[in-house]
C-alpha positions as CSV (number, residue, x, y, z in Angstrom):
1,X,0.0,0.0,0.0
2,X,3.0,2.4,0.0
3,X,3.0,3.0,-3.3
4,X,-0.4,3.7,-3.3
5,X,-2.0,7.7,-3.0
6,X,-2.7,8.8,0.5
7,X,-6.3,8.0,1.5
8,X,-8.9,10.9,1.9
9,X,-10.3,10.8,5.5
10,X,-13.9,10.8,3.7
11,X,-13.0,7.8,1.5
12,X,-12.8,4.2,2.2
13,X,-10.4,2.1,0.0
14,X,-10.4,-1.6,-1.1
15,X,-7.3,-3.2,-2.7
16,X,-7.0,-6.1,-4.8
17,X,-3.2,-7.7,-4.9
18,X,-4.6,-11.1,-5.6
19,X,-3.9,-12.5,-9.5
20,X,-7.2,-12.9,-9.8
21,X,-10.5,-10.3,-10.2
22,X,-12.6,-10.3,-7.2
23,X,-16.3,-9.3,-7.5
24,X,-18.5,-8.0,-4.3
25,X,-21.7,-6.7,-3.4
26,X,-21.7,-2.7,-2.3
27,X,-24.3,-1.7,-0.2
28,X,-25.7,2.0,0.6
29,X,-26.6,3.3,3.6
30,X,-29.8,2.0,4.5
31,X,-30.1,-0.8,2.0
32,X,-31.2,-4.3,2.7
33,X,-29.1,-7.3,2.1
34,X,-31.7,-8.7,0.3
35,X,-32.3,-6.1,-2.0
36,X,-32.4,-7.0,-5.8
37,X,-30.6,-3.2,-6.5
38,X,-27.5,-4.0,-5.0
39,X,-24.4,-2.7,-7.2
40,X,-22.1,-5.6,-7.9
41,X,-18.1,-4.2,-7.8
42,X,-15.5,-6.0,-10.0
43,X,-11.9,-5.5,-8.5
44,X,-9.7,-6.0,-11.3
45,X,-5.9,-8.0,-10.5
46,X,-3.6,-5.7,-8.4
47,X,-6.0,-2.7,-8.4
48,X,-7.5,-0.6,-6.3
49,X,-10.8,1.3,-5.6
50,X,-11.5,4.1,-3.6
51,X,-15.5,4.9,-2.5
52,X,-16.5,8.2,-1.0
53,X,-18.2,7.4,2.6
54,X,-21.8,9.0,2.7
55,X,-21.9,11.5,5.1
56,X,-19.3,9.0,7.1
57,X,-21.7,6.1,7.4
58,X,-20.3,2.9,7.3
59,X,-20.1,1.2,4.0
60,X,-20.9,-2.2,4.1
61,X,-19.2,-4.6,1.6
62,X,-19.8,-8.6,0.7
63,X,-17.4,-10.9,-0.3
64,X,-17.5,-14.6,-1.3
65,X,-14.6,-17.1,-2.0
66,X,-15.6,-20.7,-3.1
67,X,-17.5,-22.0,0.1
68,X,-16.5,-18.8,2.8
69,X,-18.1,-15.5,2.5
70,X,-18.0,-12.1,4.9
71,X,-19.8,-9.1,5.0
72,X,-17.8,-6.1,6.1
73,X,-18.7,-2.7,7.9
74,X,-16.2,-0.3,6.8
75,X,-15.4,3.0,8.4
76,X,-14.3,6.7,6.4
77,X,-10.6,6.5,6.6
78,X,-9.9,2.5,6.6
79,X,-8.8,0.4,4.1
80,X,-9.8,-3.4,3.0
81,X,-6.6,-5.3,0.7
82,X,-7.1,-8.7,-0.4
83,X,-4.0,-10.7,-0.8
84,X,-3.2,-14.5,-1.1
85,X,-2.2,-16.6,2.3
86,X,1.1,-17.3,0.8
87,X,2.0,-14.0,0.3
88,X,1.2,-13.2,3.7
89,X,3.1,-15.8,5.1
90,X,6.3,-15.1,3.1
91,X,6.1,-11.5,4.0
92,X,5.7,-12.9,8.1
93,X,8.6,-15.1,7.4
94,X,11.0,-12.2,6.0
95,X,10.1,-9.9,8.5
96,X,11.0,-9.6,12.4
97,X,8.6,-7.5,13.4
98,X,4.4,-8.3,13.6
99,X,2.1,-6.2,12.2
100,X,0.6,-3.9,14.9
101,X,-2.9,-5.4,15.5
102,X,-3.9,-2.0,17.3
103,X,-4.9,-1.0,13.9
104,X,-5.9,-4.1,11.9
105,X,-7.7,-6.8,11.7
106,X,-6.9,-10.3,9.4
107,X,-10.0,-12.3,7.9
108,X,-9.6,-15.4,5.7
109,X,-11.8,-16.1,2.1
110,X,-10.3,-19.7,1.6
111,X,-7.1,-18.7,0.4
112,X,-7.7,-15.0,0.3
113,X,-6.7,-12.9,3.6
114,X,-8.8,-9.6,4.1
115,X,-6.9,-7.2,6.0
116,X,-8.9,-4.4,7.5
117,X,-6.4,-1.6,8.5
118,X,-6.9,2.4,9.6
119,X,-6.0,4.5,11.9
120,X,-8.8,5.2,14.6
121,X,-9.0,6.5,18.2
122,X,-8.5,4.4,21.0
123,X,-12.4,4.7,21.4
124,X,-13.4,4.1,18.0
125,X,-14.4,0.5,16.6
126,X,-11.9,-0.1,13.6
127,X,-14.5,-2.3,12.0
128,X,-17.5,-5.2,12.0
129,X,-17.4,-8.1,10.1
130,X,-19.3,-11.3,10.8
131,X,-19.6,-14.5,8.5
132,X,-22.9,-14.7,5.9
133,X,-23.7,-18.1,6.6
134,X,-25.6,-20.1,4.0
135,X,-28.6,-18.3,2.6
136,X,-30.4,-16.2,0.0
137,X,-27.6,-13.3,-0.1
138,X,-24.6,-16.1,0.2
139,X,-26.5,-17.9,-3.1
140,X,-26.3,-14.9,-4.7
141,X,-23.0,-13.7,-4.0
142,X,-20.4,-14.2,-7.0
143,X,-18.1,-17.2,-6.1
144,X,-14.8,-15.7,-7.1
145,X,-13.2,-19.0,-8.0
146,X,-12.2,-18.5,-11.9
147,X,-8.8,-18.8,-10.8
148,X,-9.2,-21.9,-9.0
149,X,-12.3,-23.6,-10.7
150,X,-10.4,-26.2,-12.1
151,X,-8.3,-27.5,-8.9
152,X,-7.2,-30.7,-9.4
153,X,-9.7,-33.6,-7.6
154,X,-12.9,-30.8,-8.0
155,X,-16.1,-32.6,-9.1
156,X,-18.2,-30.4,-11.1
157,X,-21.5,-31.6,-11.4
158,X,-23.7,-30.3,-14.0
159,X,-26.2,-27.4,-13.6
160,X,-28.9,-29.9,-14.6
161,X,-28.7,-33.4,-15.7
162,X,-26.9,-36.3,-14.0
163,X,-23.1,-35.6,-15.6
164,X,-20.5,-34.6,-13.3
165,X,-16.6,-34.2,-14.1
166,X,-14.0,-34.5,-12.6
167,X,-10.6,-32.9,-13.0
168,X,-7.9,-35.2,-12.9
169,X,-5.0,-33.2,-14.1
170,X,-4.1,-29.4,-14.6
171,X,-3.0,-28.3,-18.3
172,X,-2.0,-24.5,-17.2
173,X,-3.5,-21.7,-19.1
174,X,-4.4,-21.1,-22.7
175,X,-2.6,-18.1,-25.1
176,X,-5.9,-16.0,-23.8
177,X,-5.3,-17.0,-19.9
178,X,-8.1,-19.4,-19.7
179,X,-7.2,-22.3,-17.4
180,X,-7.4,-25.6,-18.7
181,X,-7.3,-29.3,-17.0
182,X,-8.2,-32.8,-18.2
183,X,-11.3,-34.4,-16.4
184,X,-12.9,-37.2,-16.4
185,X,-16.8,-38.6,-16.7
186,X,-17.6,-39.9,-13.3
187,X,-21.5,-40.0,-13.4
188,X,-22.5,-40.0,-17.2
189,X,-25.7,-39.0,-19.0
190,X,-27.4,-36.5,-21.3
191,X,-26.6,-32.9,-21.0
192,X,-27.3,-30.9,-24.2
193,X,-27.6,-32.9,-27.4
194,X,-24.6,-35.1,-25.8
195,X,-23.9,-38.2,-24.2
196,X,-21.2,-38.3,-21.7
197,X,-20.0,-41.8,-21.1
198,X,-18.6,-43.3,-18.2
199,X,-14.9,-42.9,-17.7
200,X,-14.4,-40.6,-20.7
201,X,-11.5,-38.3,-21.0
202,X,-12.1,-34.6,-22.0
203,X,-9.9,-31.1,-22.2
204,X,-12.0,-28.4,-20.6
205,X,-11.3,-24.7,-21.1
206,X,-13.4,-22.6,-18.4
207,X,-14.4,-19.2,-20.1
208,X,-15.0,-16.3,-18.3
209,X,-18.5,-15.2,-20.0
210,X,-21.4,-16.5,-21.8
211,X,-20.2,-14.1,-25.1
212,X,-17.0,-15.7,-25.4
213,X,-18.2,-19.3,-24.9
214,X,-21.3,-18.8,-27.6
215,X,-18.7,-17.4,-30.3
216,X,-16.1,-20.0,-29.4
217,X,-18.6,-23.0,-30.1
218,X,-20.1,-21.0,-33.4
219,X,-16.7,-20.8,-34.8
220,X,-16.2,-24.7,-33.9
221,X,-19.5,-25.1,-35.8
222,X,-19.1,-23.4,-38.6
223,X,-15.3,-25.1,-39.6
224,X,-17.2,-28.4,-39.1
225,X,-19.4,-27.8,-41.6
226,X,-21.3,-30.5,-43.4
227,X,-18.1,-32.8,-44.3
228,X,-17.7,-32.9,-40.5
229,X,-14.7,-31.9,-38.2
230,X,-11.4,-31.4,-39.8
231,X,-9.1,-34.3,-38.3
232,X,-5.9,-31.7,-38.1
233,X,-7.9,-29.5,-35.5
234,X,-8.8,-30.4,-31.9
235,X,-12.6,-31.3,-31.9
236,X,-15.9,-29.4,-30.1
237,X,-17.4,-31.1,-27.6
238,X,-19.9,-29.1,-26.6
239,X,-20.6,-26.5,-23.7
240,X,-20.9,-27.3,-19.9
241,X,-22.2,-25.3,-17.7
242,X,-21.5,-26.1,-13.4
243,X,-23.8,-25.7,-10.9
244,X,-21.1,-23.2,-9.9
245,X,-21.9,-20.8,-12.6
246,X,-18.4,-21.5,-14.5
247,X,-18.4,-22.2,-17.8
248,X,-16.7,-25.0,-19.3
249,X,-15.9,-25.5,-23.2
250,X,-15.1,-29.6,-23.5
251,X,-12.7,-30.4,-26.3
252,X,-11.2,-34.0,-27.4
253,X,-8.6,-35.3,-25.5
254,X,-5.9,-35.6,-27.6
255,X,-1.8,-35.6,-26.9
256,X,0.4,-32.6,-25.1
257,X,1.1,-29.2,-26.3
258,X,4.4,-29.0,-27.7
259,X,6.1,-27.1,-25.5
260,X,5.9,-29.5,-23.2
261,X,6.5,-32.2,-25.8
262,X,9.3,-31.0,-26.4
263,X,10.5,-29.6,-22.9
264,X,10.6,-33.9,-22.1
265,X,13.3,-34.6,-24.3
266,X,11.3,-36.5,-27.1
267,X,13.0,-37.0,-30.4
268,X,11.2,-35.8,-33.3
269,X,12.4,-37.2,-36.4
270,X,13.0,-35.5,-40.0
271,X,10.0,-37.5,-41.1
272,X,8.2,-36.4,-38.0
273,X,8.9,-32.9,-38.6
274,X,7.4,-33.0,-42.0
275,X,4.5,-35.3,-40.9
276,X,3.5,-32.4,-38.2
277,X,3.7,-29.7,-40.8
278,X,1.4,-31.2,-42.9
279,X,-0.9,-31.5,-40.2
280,X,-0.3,-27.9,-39.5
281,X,-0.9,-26.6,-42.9
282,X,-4.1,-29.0,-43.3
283,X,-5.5,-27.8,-40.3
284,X,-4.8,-23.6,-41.5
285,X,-6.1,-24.7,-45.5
286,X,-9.2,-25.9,-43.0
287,X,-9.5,-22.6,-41.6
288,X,-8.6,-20.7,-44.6
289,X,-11.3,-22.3,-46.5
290,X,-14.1,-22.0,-44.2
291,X,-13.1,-18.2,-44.1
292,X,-11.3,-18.4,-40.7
293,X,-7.9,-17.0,-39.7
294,X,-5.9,-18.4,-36.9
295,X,-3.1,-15.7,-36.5
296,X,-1.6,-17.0,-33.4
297,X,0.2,-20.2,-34.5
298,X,3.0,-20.8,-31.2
299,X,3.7,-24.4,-29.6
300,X,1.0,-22.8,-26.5
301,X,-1.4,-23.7,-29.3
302,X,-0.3,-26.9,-30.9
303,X,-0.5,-30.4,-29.5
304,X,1.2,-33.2,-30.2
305,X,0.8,-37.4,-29.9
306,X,2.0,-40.5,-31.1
307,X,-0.5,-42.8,-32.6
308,X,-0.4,-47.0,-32.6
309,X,1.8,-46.4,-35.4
310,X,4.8,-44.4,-34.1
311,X,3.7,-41.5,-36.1
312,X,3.9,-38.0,-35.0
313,X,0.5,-36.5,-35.2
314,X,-0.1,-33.0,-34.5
315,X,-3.2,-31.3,-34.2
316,X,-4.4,-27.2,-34.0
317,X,-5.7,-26.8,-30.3
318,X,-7.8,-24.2,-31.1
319,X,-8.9,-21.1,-33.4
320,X,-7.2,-18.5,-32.4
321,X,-8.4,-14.8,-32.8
322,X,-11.2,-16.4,-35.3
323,X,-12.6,-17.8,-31.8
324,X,-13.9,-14.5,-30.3
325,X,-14.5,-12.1,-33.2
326,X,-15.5,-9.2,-30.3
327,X,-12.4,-9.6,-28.8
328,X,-9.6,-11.4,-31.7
329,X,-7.0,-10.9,-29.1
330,X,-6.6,-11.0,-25.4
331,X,-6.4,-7.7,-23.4
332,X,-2.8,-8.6,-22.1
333,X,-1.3,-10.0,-25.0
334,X,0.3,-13.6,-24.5
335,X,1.6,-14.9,-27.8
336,X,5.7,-15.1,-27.8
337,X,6.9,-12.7,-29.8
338,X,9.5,-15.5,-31.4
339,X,6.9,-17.3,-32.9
340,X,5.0,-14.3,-34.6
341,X,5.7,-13.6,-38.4
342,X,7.7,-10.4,-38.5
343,X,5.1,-8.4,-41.0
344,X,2.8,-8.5,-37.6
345,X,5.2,-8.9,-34.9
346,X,4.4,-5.4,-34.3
347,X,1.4,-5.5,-31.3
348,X,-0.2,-2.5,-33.2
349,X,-0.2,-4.6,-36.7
350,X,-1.3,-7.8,-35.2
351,X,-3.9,-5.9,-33.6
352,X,-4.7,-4.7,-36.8
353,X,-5.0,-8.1,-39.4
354,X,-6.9,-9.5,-35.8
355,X,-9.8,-7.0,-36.2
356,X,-9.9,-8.1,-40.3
357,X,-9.8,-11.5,-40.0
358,X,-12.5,-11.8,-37.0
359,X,-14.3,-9.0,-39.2
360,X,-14.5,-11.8,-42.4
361,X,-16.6,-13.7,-40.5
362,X,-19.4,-10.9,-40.1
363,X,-21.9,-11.8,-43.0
364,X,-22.7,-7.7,-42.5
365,X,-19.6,-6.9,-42.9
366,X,-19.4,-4.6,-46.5
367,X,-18.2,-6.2,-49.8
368,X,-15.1,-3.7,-50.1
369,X,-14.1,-4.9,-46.5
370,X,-14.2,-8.3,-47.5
371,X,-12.5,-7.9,-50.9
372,X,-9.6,-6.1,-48.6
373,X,-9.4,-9.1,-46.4
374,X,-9.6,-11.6,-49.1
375,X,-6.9,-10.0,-50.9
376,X,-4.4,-9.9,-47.7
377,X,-5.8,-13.6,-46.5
378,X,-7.0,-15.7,-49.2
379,X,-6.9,-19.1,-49.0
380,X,-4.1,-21.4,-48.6
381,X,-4.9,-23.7,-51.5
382,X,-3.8,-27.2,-52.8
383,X,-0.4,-28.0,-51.3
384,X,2.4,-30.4,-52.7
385,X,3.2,-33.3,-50.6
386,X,6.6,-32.6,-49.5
387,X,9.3,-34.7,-50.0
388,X,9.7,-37.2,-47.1
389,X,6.2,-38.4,-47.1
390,X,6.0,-39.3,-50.9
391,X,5.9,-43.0,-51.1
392,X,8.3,-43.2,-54.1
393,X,11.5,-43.9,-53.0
394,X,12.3,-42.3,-56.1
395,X,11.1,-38.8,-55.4
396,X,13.5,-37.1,-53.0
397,X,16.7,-38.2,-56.2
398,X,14.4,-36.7,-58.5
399,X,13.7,-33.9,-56.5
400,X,17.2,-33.1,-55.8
401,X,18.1,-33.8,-59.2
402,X,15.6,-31.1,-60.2
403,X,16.7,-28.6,-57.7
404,X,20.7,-29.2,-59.0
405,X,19.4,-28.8,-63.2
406,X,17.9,-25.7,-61.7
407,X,20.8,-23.8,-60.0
408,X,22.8,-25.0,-63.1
């Protein structure tokens, strides 16, 4: 908080320094718990909010994490930060002295410590707080968990039907941020038009928002088209939505990304390089065909597996900036920069071809818009096969001898 401005007496301050955004209920003087008018706050990641006090009345505040929820009374002048328990700790561990509890107060959310801190008189309460114990306002209270949705042994059951998942192994974070883990069917059924089966293995990617899951599976829809799902792309699944509220999009199970592939020491092969690039370039004449553009082609974004014939397989993991057409790119903007052709590596230029390749997609979009994107990303077309995958023994000599009449 010391880098932060100096707090008006009038004002009441809450700081986020959790990597995660935390949403609350704000409550004005006078208002009911209960009331369905009652402003909803979003706390962005390490950010901070401050809220003038009304004529210094308390300002009451409610907060939820997973299963543990508070409501707290908060005084002109004091200050509510949200930080992880490990941080804490590690800042107790460096530090010989204790915080002075004179002037604040400690609360734990699960893994989220709310400390309450100002500077009062000796006769002055420096705050209330008291737990909201299951009920209509806890229900209703935002869960804050789409950090930690996805922890490993979590059964998610589903907001209606029998299916529940559960997540068996953490696959870290999409390009965009979004978590992903593996789970696993352990009560199958019908949820949508699908049949989860017993025992089956999906990827899930939870999504923070209706919007982006809709336009996610509409893009998966429209590249499947009527000749059904390219093989060189990671299939659809379908949408899943937790009693929870979070959002899951389920997605084949298929192989590692290649960073981690690769990160393991696996040898790759000359003939498994070229196999993997003709996946690669399947799966983006897939894309390019159904009018989609991808623009964000990194090993975050490209899995990998063996099949029962030793042959490398790779497969596109997602969409990219064709996925959300509202938002082609993410707000902080993950794609290494290595792996980014040089006539976009600029963010402002990427930024750029992202808004005309999500635009091609918008039937409304005008016909001199589309003949400009069309003319800058047409489609890939009929490729050669290359070299080491022609079954002719006979076509990498002739090939070569080709390439040496050539340069003669």
């Amino acid at each position: 908080e010391g880098r932060l401005p100096a707090l008006e007496k009038t004002q009441i301050r809450l700081v986020n320094t959790t990597p995660a955004g935390i949403s609350m209920y704000v409550f004005n003087p006078g208002q009911i718990a209960y009331s369905p008018t009652v402003p909803l706050v979003y706390l962005a990641p390490n950010t901070h909010l401050d809220l003038e006090a009304v004529r210094g009345r308390p300002v009451k505040f409610a907060i939820r994490r997973r299963e543990d929820a508070r409501m707290f009374f908060l005084q002109a002048g004091s200050a509510l930060t949200m930080e992880r328990v490990s941080r804490v700790a590690k800042r107790h561990r460096n530090s010989n002295q204790l915080d002075d509890q004179k002037f604040r107060r400690q609360y734990t959310l699960h893994d989220t410590v709310c400390t309450v801190s100002g500077n009062f008189s000796s006769f002055a309460p420096l705050d209330t707080s008291f737990e909201i114990l299951p009920g209509p306002l806890f229900w209703n209270l935002p869960r804050n968990m789409q950090d930690a949705e996805l922890e490993v042994g979590i059964i998610m059951r589903a907001d209606h039907g029998p299916v529940c998942l559960k997540v068996v192994r953490d696959q870290g974070k999409d390009w965009r941020g979004y978590p992903t883990a593996r789970v696993r069917v352990v009560n199958g059924g019908l949820y949508g038009s699908k049949v989860f089966h017993h025992g089956s293995m999906f990827l899930a990617k939870l999504v923070p928002s209706e919007r982006a899951a809709s336009e996610t599976a509409a893009a998966h829809r429209r590249i499947g088209g009527m000749f059904g799902h390219p093989a060189q792309i990671s299939r659809f699944e379908g949408q899943f939505e937790a009693q929870t509220g979070a959002r899951l999009l389920i997605f084949e199970d298929f192989g590692e990304r290649m960073s981690i592939f690769l990160q393991r020491g696996e040898k790759v092969s000359p003939r498994d390089a070229d196999s993997c690039v003709a996946d690669l370039l399947r799966a983006v004449g897939s894309m390019h065909n159904s009018g989609l553009h991808h623009l964000a082609i990194c090993p975050q974004n490209v899995w990998l597996q063996r099949d029962g014939t030793g042959r490398l397989r790779l497969k596109v993991g997602n969409l990219g900036v064709s996925e959300q057409p509202s938002e082609p790119l993410p707000p902080v903007r993950a794609i290494p920069l290595n792996f980014i052709s040089p006539e976009i590596g600029a963010p402002h230029r990427l930024q750029a071809i992202a808004q005309i390749a999500s635009g091609a997609q918008d039937k409304r979009a005008s016909s001199l818009f589309r003949k400009q994107q069309t003319s800058s990303l047409g489609s890939l077309g009929e490729l050669p096969m290359l070299p080491s995958l022609q079954k002719s023994e006979a076509a990498a000599p002739a090939a070569a001898a080709a390439a040496t009449a050539a340069a003669a």
